[in-house]
N, C-alpha and C positions, 0 to 999 in steps of 0.2 A: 504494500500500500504506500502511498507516494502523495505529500500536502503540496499545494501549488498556489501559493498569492500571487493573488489577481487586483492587487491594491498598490495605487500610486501613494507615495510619502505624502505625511500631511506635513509643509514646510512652506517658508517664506517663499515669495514672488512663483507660487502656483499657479498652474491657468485657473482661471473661474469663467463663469460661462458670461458673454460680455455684457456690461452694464452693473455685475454684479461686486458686492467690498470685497477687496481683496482679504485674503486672509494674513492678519500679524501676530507674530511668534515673536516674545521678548520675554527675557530672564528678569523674572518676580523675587527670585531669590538667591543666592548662590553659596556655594560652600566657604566657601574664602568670606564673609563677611556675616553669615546667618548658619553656617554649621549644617545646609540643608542645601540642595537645589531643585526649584520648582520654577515654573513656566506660563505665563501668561500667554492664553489661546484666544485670537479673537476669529470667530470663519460663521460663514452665513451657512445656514442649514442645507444647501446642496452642494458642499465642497469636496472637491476629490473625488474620490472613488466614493458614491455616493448611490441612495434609493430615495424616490419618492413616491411619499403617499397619494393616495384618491385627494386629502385635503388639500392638497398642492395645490388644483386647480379648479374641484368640487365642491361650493357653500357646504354643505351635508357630508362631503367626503368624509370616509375614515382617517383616522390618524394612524401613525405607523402604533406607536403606544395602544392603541386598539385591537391589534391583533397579537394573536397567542404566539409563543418564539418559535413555535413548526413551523411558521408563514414563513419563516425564514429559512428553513435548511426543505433540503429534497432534492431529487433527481433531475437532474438539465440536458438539455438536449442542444450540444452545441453544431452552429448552421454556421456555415462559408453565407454572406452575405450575397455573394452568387448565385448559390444556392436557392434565394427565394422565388424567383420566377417559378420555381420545381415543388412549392414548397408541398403540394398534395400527396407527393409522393412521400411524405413523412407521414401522413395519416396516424400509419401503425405505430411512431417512437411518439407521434403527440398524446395518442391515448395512454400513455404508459409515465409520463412525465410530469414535473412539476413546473417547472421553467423552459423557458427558450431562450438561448444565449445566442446572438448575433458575432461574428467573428470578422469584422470589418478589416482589420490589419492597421487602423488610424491610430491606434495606440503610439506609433513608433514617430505619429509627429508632435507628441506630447513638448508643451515648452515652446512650441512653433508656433508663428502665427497660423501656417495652414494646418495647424487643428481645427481652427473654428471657420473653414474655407472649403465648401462642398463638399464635405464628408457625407458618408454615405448613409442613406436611411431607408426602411422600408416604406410599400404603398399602401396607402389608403386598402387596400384590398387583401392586402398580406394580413396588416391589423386585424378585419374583420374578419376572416378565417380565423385567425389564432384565439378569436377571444369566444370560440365556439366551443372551444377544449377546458378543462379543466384542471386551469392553470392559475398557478399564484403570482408569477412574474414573467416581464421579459426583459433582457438585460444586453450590451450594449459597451464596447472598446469606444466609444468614441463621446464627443460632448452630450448628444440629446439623442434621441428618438424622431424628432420632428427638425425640419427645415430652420434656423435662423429667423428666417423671416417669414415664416408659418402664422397660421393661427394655432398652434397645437394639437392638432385633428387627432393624431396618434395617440397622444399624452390621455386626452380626453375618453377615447375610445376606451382604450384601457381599463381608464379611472373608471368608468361608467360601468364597467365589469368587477369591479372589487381585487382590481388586479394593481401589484406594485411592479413600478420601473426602474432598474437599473442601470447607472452611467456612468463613464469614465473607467469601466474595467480595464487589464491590462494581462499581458504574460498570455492570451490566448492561445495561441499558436503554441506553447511550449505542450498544451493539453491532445493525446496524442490517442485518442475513443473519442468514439461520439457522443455515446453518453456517459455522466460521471457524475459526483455526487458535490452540490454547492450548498454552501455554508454562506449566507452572507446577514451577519446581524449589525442592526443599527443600533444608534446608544438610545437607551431607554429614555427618551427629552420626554417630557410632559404636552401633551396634544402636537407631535413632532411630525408636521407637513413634508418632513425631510429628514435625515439623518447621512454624515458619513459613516464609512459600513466598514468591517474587515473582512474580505472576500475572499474564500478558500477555494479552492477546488480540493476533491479529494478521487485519485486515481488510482486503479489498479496497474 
């Protein structure tokens, strides 16, 4: 058996998705003067390697804090982003799943500007296929799920199903099945529209 993170650092001058506060990291405390060293964290609820809730975008949505920590671990089915045009011919690994992991390859322009520059997303029709299975997420190497300048069709779709989204994964490619088992918990925030996550894979 074989652990595999899928989780960008949470660290000073990180992409964030644009318009968004950057996130700052500055020493609270240090050993040299207090005997201790501790960390002041400031980052907006979708930073890094991150999931968002139905509330994200949903008046009524759930929050991630609403769901039980299974919503978070199960079986995924990871897809070459190529691969969606074909995607019916998954049928048999949909019904048997709990996630659908997208495997764009964008990961590798993390820190670039052309991360946030026509990165690759699913169709409007892909969406509505997949939110017919019984799944708890779909998740995503690259900034969002939806176009830049979208109106969020996908996010929405989703949401509309009781389904979470994952974004900003990473280390895809290093995952070497199709299917394998993900782990990805977010920190227990109190009514948490978002949460950064630490994303496993776990391989045989």
């Amino acid at each position: 058996m074989k652990y595999i993170d899928l989780t960008h650092a949470i660290e000073n001058n990180m992409p964030v998705y644009p318009g968004t506060a950057s996130l700052e990291m500055r020493p609270a405390n240090t050993i040299e003067k207090d005997g201790f060293r501790e960390k002041i964290i400031t980052f907006c609820s979708h930073t890094g390697t991150h999931m968002d809730a139905p509330s994200h975008m949903l008046a009524n949505g759930k929050n991630l804090d609403d769901y039980q920590c299974s919503k978070f671990i199960g079986k995924a089915l990871l897809m070459d982003i190529k691969d969606e045009r074909n995607i019916k011919n998954y049928e048999k690994q949909l019904e048997t799943v709990d996630f659908v992991i997208f495997k764009t390859g964008w990961a590798k322009y993390w820190h670039q500007p052309k991360y946030f520059e026509n990165y690759p997303c699913i169709s409007r029709e892909t969406t509505d296929y997949l939110v017919g299975f019984n799944l708890k997420g779909i998740g995503f190497d690259a900034i969002s799920i939806d176009p830049i300048d979208s109106k969020f069709e996908n996010h929405n779709i989703i949401f509309e199903n009781d389904m979470i989204i994952i974004e900003n994964l990473t280390n895809l490619e290093t995952i070497d099945q199709e299917i394998f088992e993900l782990v990805v918990l977010p920190l227990k925030i109190k009514e948490a529209d978002g949460s950064p996550i630490r994303a496993i894979a776990r391989v045989n």
